[in-house]
N, C-alpha and C positions, 0 to 999 in steps of 0.2 A: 504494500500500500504506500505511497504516495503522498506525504506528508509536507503541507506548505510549512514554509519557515513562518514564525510567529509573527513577523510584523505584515505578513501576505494574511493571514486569515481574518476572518470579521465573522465573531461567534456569533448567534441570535443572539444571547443571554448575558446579562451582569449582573455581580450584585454590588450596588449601589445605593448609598441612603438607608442599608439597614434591608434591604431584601431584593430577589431575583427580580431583575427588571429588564426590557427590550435592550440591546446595545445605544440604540439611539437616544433611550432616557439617560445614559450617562453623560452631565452635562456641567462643567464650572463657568462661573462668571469667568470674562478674560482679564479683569480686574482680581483675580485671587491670587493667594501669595503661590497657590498652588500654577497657577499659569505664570506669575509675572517672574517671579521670583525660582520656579522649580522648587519650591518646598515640600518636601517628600520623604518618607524611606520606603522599603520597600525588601520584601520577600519570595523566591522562587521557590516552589514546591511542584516535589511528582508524585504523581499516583500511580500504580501500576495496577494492573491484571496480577490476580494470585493464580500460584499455583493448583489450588484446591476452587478454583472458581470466582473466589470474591475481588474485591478493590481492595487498595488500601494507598495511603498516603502515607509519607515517608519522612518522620523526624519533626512534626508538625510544632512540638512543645520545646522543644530546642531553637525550630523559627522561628515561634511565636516570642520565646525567651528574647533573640538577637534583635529581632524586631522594637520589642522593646527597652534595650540599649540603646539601639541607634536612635530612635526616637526622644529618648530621654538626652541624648548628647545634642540633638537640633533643637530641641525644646520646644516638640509637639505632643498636643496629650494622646493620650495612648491609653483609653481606658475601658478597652475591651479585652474580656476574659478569656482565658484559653478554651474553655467551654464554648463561650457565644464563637471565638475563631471559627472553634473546628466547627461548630453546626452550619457556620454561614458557609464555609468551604465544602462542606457536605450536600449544602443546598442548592449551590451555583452546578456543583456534579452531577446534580440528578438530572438537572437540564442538558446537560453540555455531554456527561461520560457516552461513548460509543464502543461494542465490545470489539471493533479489531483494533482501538487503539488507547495508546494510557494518554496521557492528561497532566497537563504542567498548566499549574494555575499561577496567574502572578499579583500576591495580597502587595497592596501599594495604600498607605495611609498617606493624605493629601493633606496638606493645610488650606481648608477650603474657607477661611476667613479669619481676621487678623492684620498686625504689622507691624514687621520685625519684632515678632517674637511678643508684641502684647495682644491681648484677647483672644490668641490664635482659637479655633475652633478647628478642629479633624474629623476625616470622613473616612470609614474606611473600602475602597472599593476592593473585589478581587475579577479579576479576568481569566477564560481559562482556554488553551491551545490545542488541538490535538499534538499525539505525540507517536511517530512511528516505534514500532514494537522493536524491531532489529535496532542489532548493537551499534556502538558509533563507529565512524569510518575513521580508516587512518588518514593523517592531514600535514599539509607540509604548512612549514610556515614561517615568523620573519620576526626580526630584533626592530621594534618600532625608535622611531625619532625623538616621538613624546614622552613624556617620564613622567610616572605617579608621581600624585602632591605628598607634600609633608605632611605628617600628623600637626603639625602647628600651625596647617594652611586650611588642606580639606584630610580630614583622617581615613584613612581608607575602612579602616573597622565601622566608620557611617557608613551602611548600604542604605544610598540616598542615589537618585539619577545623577543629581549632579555631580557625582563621582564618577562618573559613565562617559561624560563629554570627552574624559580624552580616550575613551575607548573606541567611543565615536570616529575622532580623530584619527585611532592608529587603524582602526578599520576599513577608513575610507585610503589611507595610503598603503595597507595590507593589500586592498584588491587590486591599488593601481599595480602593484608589486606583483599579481598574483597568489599570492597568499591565504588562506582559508582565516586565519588565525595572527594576533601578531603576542609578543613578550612585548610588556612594559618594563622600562628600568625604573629604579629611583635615581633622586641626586646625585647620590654614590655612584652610579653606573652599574649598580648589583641589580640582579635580578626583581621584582616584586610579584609580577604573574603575568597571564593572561588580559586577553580583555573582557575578558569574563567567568576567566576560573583558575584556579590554584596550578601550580606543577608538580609535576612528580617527577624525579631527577633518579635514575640508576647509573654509582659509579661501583666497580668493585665489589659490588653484590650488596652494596647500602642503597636503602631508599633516602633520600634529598629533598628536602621542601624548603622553601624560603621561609621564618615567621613572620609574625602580624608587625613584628619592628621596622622589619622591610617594608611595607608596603602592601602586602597580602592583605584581601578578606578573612578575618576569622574562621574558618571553614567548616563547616557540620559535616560536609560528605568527608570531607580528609579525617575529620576524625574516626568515623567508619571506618575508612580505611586503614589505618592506623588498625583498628583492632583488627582488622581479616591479615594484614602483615604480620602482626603477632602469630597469628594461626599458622602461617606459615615461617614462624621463623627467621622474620625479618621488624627491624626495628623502623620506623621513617624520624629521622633524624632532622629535626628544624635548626639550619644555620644559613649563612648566607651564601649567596651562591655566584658566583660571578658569569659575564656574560660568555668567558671562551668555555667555559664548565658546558653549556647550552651545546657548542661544537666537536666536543670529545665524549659527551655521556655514552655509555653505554645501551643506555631506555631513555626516552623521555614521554610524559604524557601529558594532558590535563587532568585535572581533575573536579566535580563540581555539580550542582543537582543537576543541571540541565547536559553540560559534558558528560556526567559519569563519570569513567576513564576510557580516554581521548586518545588511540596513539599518537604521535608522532614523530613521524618519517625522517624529517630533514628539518633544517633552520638557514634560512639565510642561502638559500641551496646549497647549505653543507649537510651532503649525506650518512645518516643514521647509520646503524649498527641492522642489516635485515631483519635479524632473530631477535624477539623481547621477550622471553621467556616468561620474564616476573611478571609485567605489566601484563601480559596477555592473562597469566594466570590469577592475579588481582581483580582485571576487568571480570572473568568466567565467576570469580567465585563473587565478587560483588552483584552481578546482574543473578546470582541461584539468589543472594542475601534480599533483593528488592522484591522477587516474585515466593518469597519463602517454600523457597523449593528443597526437599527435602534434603538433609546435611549439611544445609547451606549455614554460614556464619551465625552464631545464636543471639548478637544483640540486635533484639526484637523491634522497638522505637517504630512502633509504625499503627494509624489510625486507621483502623479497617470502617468500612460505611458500614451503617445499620443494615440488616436484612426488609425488603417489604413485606414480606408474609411473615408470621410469628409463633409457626409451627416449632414442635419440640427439638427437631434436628438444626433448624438455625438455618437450611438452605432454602432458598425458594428459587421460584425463576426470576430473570431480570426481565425488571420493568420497559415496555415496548419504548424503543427509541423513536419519538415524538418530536412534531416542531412547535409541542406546546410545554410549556414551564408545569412543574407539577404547581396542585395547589398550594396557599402558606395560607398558616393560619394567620391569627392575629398575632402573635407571639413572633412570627417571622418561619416558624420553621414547617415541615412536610406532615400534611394528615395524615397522621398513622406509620410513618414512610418511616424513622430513621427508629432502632434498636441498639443491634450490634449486624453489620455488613452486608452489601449487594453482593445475592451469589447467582451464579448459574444453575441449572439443572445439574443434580452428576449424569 
């Protein structure tokens, strides 16, 4: 299947103001700090397809946690619950989820009234993508121009768009380049990341990531990772990493909700190592870990959807895929709809 990239799709559904509404109800004055200003943070979340039939989301209380960091470091209120989260992300799925493909929602709390930081007032919207089922592709790619800000400018540990603008940037010179991908430096000229996800560096049979001092997002999937490396007998080791280290790795990948892990190939068309052994076997066992597929990695962190029927065995059938929104109560959430997980027939 056939998956457009997420700035190409335009889902029916949003939830917006507190419950599932048409795309086209999602609307700010262009007077908000949220327009004028980019005032934002903002969360990537995926869902997959389980093994045993159901859905589930992946790490939800951990984004929810980072989300409200970074929110507290712009100085937007953020005063929705982990509970209300995951029901609204639950809500937005019943509209949107399709079974040949999983789902990457993206929660974005706006500052939708305010200035500079007095009376601010927040809304929290989420939007949600399909997502093709097959693993990521392997990607060449390039040492960009632009360099992460300081922590004493824009912090990168803010996941805020406007930390994104030079990912923007290194993107639009990535493609002139050919590129899939580009590496951000910092000041130092050391590594920080992607323009959109962590690294994973293999030299000498050590895993390699840059920390959050460099310039890195704080990262939930790396820490996943981190633990399926354990499994295997490999530590990932956070120091810094310079940019010729990128041209003699032995692996290199991304890493990240929406990456996964990413190989990659080349840099700068300086050609890779063919064989990745670790990374390959990383990726295999983190994608058994997303779909909890049996012996897969055992930390669990994952938000399965309610079942719709509430029979004793917990499975039912999935609810027919509709170009109508289910009902919401008054309360915001699905008549009778969420328990614990949407499953399949076995």
């Amino acid at each position: 299947m056939l998956v457009r990239p997420l700035q190409l799709q335009r889902p029916d559904w949003v939830y917006f103001d507190g419950r599932v509404r048409p795309w086209d109800e999602a609307v700010f004055h262009v007077s908000s700090e949220a327009v004028v200003r980019g005032v934002n943070v903002f969360e990537g979340l995926k869902g997959y397809w389980q093994a045993d039939g159901g859905f589930a989301f992946l790490k939800l209380r951990e984004h929810h946690a980072r989300m409200q960091r970074s929110a507290r470091l712009l100085h937007i209120p953020f005063e929705t619950s982990f509970d209300a989260f995951e029901e609204a992300i639950f809500d937005l799925t019943a509209a949107l989820y399709r079974p040949e493909s999983d789902l990457y929602i993206r929660a974005t709390l706006f500052a939708v009234e305010g200035h500079y930081g007095q009376g601010t007032v927040s809304d929290l919207v989420l939007t949600g993508y399909q997502q093709t089922k097959e693993p990521p592709e392997r990607i060449t790619m390039g040492v960009s121009t632009w360099r992460r800000s300081r922590d004493v400018s824009l912090p990168a540990r803010i996941k805020t768009s406007s930390n994104y603008q030079v990912a923007r940037l290194a993107r639009i010179e990535g493609r002139n380049r050919g590129f899939s991908d580009m590496f951000l430096l910092n000041d130092e000229g050391r590594v920080a990341e992607s323009t959109g996800a962590c690294l994973l560096l293999v030299r000498d049979g050590c895993i390699v990531t840059p920390p959050a001092s460099e310039g890195a997002l704080e990262s939930i999937t790396l820490d996943v990772v981190g633990g399926i490396a354990a499994e295997m007998d490999f530590d990932v080791v956070r120091r810094p990493v310079d940019r010729t280290e990128l041209y003699i790795a032995d692996e290199l990948a991304l890493c990240g909700t929406l990456a996964e892990i990413q190989p990659v190939t080349a840099v700068d068309e300086m050609q890779l190592p063919d064989e990745s052994p670790i990374v390959d076997e990383l990726l295999r066992r983190y994608l058994a870990w997303t779909r909890a597929e049996a012996g897969a990695y055992g930390d669990d962190g994952r938000s399965v959807l309610p079942p719709r029927s509430h029979d004793r065995s917990g499975r039912g059938p999935l609810p027919a895929v509709t170009n109508e929104p289910p009902a919401l109560t008054a309360g915001g959430s699905m008549n009778g709809f969420w328990s614990k997980g949407i499953h399949s027939s076995s």
